[in-house]
Structures are given as C-alpha cells and as structure tokens.
N, C-alpha and C positions, 0 to 999 in steps of 0.2 A: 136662327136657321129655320128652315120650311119645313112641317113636318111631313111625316111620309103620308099621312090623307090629305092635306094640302097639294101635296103635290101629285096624287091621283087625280083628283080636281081638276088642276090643272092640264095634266093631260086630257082630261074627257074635256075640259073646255078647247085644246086646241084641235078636237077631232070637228068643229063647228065655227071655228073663227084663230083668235090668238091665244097666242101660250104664253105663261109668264116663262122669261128669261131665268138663267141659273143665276144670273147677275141682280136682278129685281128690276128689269125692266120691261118692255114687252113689243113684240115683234112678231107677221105673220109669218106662219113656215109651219113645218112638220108636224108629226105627233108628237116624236120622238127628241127627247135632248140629249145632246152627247156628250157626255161626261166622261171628263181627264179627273183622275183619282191623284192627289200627289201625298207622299208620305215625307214629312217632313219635322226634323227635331226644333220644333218651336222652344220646348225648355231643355233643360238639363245641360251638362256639360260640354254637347254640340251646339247648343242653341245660336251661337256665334254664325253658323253655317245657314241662319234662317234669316238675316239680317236685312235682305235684302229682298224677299217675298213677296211683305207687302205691295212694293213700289210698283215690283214687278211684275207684280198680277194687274196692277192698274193699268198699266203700259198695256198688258195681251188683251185690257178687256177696250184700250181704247182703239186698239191695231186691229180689231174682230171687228170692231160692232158688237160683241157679243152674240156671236154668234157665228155659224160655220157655211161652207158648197161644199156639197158632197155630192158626185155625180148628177148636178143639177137640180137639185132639190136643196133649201135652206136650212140649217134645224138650229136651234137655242143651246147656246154654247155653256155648260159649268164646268168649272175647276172645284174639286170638292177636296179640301184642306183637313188635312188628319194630322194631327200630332204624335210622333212617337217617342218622347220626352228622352231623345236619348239613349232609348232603351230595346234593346236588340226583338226579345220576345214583345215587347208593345208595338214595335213596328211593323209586325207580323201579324199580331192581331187587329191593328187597324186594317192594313192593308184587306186579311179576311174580310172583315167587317165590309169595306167598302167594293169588294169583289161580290158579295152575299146581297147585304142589304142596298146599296146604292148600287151596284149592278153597273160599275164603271166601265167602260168601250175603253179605255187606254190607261192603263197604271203608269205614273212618274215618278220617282224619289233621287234624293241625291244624300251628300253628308257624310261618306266615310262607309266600309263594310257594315258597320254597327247599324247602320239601315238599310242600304240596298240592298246585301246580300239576302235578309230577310225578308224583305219584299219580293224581292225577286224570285226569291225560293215560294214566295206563298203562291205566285205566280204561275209558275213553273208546275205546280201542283194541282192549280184551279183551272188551266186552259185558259189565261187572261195574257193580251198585250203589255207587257211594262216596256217600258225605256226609263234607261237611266245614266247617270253621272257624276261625277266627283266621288266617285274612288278608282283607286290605283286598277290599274286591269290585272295585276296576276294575284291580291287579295281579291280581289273581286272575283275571277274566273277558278282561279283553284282551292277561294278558300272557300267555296261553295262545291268543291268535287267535280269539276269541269275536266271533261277528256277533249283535247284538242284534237283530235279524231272526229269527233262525235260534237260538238258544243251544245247549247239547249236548243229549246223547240220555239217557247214563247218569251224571252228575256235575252236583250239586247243594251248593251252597253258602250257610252264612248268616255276617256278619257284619258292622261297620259300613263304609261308603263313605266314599272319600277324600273327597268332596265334602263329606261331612256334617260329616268332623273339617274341614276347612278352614274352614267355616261357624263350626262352635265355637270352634277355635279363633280367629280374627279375634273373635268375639265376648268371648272372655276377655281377649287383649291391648288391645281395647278400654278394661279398666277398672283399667290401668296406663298411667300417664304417660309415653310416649315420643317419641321424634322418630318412629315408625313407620317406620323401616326394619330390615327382616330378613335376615339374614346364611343364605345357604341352605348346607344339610351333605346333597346328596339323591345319594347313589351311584349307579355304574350297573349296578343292579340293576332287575328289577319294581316297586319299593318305590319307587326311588328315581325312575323317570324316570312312573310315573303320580304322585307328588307333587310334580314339579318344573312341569310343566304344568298340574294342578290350581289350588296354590298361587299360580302368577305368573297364570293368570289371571284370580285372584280379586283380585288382590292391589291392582291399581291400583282398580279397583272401591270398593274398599275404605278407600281412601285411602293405601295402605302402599306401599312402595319395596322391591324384593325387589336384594341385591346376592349375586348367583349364583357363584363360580369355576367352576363347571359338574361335569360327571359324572365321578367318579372311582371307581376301581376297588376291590373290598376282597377283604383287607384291605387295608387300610395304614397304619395304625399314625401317621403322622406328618402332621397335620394347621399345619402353617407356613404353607403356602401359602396354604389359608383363610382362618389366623387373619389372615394380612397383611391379606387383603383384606379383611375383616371392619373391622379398625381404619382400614385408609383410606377404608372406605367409610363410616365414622362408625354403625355397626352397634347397635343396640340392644334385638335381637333374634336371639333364633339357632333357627332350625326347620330339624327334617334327620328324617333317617329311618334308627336306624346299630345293630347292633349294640351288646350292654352293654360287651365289649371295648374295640370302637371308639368308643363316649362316653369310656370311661376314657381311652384315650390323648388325646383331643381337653378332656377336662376338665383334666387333669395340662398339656399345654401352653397352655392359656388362662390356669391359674391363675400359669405360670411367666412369661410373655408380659403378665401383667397387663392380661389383655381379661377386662374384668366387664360384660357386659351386662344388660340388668336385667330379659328377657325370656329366658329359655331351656325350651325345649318339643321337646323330639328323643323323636318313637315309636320303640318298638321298644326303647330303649338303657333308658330310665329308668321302665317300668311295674313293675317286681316290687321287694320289698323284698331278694331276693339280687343285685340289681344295682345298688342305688343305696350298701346297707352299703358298699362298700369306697371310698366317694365320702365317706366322713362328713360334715366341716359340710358339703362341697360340696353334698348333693344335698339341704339344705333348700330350698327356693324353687324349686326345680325344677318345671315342670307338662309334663302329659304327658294323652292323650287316657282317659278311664276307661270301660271297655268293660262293667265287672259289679263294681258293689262290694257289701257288706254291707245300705247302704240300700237298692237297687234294691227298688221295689216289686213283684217280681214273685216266685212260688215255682215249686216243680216241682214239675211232671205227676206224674212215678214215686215220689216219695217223701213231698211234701206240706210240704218242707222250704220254709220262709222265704228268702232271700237273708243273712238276716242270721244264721240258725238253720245256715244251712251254713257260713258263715264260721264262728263260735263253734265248732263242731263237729270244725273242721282243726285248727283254733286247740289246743284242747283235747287231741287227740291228737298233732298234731305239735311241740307247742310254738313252731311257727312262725308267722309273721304272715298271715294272708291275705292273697292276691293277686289280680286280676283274671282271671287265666288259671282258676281253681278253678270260676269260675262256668261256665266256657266249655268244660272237662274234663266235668262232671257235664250239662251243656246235650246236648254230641253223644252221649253215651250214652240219655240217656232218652228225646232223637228219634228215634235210631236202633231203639231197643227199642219206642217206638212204629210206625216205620215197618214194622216185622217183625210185628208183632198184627195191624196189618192188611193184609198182603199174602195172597190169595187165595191163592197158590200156589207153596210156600217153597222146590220145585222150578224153581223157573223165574225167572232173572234176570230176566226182563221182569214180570213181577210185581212182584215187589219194588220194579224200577224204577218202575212204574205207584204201586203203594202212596206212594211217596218223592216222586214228582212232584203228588199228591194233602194235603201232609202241611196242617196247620191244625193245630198246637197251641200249648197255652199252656207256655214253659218256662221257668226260671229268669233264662235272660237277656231274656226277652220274646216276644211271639209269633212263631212261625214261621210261615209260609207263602210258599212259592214261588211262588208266581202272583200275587206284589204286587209283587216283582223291590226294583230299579228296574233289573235286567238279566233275561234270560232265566236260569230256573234257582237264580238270587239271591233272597235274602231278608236286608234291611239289618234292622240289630239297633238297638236306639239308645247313646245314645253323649252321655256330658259331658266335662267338664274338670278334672282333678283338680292338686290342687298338694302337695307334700310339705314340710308344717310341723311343727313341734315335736312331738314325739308322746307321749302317757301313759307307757300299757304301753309300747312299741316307740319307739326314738330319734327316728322319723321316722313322723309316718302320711299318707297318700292323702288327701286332704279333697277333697273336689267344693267345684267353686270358679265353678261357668260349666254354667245345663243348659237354656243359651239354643233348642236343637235337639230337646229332650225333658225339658219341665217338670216330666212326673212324678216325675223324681227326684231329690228334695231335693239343696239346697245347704248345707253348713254353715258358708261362709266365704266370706270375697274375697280376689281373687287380690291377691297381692302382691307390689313388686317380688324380686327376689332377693337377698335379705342377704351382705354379705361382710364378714367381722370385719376 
C-alpha cells in the first residue's frame, strides 16, 4: 500500500501535471482522488462472502479506467479494501479508520448485519455516504434502531426482506409432501431473532407448526439439544439462519442422530458452492433463498453485462462456480459509481448523500431505488427459491425451484424432497 506521505506527494504532483491512480497507474485529471471505502470480511467465518472481491475489483477497475466524470472534471479512482475479519466491533473500526484517516467520499460493505450494520452505524455517526448490501432489510433496518418514520440520514441499503424470503419460502415447502411442521435453527443474533418472529408469524397462517428450542448463542458448534427437539417434535422441516461452519456441525450431528427431514432450507449456511462442497451427498436437496443467479433477467448499468454473461465470465477466469454473492459484489460498485456521476458536489458529503438518496437505476440484480423502501432508506431486491441437485459441470448446481414472489425469473425445476442414500 502507498503510504500516507506518498500519497501527499502525489497530490502536490497532481496540482502541476499527473496523479498517480489509487490503482498504480497514472492519468491526467484533478487534485483530488475519490475514494470508495469497502469493509469487507476477508477472514473469519464470513470470509466465504469475500470470494469474489478480487475478480471483481478487476472488472470495475477495467469498466473505469480507473478512474471517474464527475460534473465534467476527471479524478483518479480508489477502492480502499479494509478487512473486518468477521468481527462486528473491527468492522466499525476499520470503517472509522477509513472515514478519519483515508478520508473516504463513499463507504461500501456487504456480508450479513455482523458488518453492515456497524458500518453503517459508524457512518451514521461520522456524516459519511455508505451504501450497502447483502443483509436481510429488517436485521439491517431494525436491528440497528431504525424508526420507519424517521429512517437515517447518511446509510442506504438494498437487498431482499425477511418477509419476502418467508413468503417464498412457505411457497416452495408448499410443493413437497409434509406434515408441515418446521424445526427452527434461528440464533441470537440480528438474523436470527428478525426471522424467528417473521417466520412464526407467518407460519400458522400458513397452515405450518413452527417447533422453536429458542435463541442460542454462536458459535456453538453442538447442536443435540435441537436435534432432540426436532425429533420429538416429529419435525419435517428445518429453517434457521447459521453460518456455513455452523450448518456443518449441525449437518454432521443430524446425519449421526439419524434425523432426515425432507425439507431443509437454512440461509446464510448453504448459498455458496465453497460451503456446501465439504457437505458432499449431504448438500444435494438442500434449498436455500436465491438472491442473483445466472438466469436473472436483468444486466448492468456500467458494463452491459447479462446476469448470465457475468457468471460465464467468473466462471472462465476463476475456474470456480458462480455464486449468488457475484451478482451482489458487481450490483454495489456500479450503484455506487453511479451514485458518484451524479453528485453535484464531490466535495461535500451532503452531496453525495443527496446524489444516494436520489438513486433510480437499473442494475444487475434489479432495480434500485430508495424511495420505494418497504423501509426508510431500503430498497428490496427480489428474491426465489433455489435447490441444489445433481449438477453437469459442478457436482452440485443452484436450480430456482419457487419464483412465487418474482415471476420474472425462470424456474428450471421442482422442489424435491431431500434424498438420503
């Protein structure tokens, strides 16, 4: 990295000629560079969520130039990459860090409450633009003390609402044969305690029987207690919301316990193809909520890419499978690079804020606009049902199975119960 007289340097040389780029390369334009802050869990037990970062910082810095228009004037574009390893209070302090010392124009994070909502909060406190994504809207919105009255000032969020996955989901257990009782796995976390009230109140509604052990703390590694309850309460379904870790240890004692439900759907644990691999036969029949896959009808703003032409793309370079997070990686940068074109005044947080809280675009994972909510500040993304069956290429692939909530995007299968050899 540059250090911070390095790159005073650097600005006094671009008040005479050229600036070195936040990328390392060089280019005439401004004084000034404008820096996107993203807070992101490179390690720890989210790290799964970062997977796709690298690629896709390559992608925005070859889709720039590296570099930005802003009311007519050029300036030298950085991303400056913080790691919050995971961890609620380090996410918070990077994020300072980079409001303080780096002096970031646009804060970005994604990854679950256990980083937004700290960011967002540090935000919130500092008079700094964030945008963010990839957590649920009502942990996000209310597990941060959000009044729907009232929403924040400078933190804006899009992604899909508990409410909607509950919807879907119900809808896809639907069209497997069960006794309709569901075995809950919902931590006491943000995650865990907006889906335990969501869920149970939909649930009678519904016609389904929710059997709860209640909140428990993570990690914990040893899921007995549940499973008990699970089997005496004649369980046929299992929804939770748990880290990929914590499914593995709760799959490993179900299969040992010989509790086979024929319905199992836990967010969080089984979206990515590096989380379900070390589950092998286990994580076929598995469904899980699909936030952006390959089908999704929609493309993006900044580059013109397909939904399916960017998976291909990872694909191709990484060797690795697409995952739903990719769509949602490449989503926050092209809003945010939109939100920056057109802010009036690249000096001035309030600006930018004004620009962010204005936003109306079409992006990869769907349209954005904030002022359609269904919170202050929010903007719900849509959202199916995906299930992992037998796969070509890959041992396993994602199939949309349920897009009861959002018809436009294809289904290519039904859900099935979950196979046990």
């Amino acid at each position: 990295m540059t250090s911070k007289i390095s790159k005073r340097q650097m600005l006094h040389t671009a008040a005479v000629g050229a600036v070195a780029v936040g990328f390392g390369k060089y280019a005439a334009a401004a004084t000034k560079t404008v820096k996107i802050g993203l807070v992101a869990p490179q390690t720890g037990p989210l790290a799964i969520f970062s997977e796709q970062i690298p690629w896709t910082v390559e992608q925005i810095k070859k889709a720039t130039g590296e570099k930005i228009t802003i009311g007519g004037t050029t300036y030298p574009l950085e991303i400056v990459l913080r790691d919050s390893q995971s961890n609620p209070n380090r996410a918070s302090e990077v994020a300072k860090n980079l409001i303080l010392r780096e002096k970031v124009d646009l804060m970005t994070c994604f990854a679950t409450p256990e980083t937004v909502n700290p960011v967002a909060d540090q935000c919130e406190l500092s008079g700094i633009p964030c945008l963010s994504n990839d957590a649920p809207l009502e942990p996000y919105f209310f597990g941060r003390g959000g009044d729907p009255k009232k929403g924040f000032e400078w933190t804006y969020h899009f992604f899909f609402s508990a409410t909607n996955l509950a919807d879907s989901y119900f809808a896809a257990w639907d069209q497997v044969p069960t006794n309709k009782v569901i075995g809950a796995l919902w931590p006491n976390d943000n995650d865990g305690q907006a889906f335990s009230k969501i869920f149970t109140a939909l649930a009678e509604k519904k016609g389904y029987k929710v059997v709860d052990p209640g909140r428990f703390d993570l990690p914990t590694g040893n899921y007995n207690a549940q499973i008990s309850a699970f089997k005496a309460g004649n369980v046929e379904i299992v929804s939770g919301v748990l880290p990929p870790p914590e499914y593995t240890a709760f799959s490993s004692a179900a299969a040992q316990q010989n509790f086979r439900p024929k319905v199992v759907s836990v967010s969080k644990a089984t979206e990515f193809p590096a989380a379900v691999e070390p589950l092998g036969e286990r994580a076929r029949g598995l469904s899980v909520e699909v936030w952006w896959s390959p089908t999704h009808p929609y493309k993006s703003g900044l580059t013109g890419q397909t939904s399916q032409r960017l998976a291909d793309g990872y694909e191709a370079a990484s060797g690795k499978q697409w995952s739903m997070p990719l769509g949602f990686r490449h989503s926050l940068f092209e809003v945010a690079l939109d939100v920056l074109k057109r802010t009036k005044d690249i000096n001035q947080p309030a600006s930018i804020r004004d620009a962010l809280a204005s936003t109306d675009y079409a992006s990869i994972v769907g349209p954005i606009n904030f002022k359609k909510g269904p919170f202050p500040n929010t903007c719900r993304t849509p959202l199916v049902i995906g299930q992992w069956q037998k796969g070509k290429k890959f041992p396993v692939d994602l199939v949309n199975v349920d897009n009861t909530t959002a018809t436009d995007i294809p289904v290519a299968a039904k859900m099935m119960p979950v196979p046990y050899g």
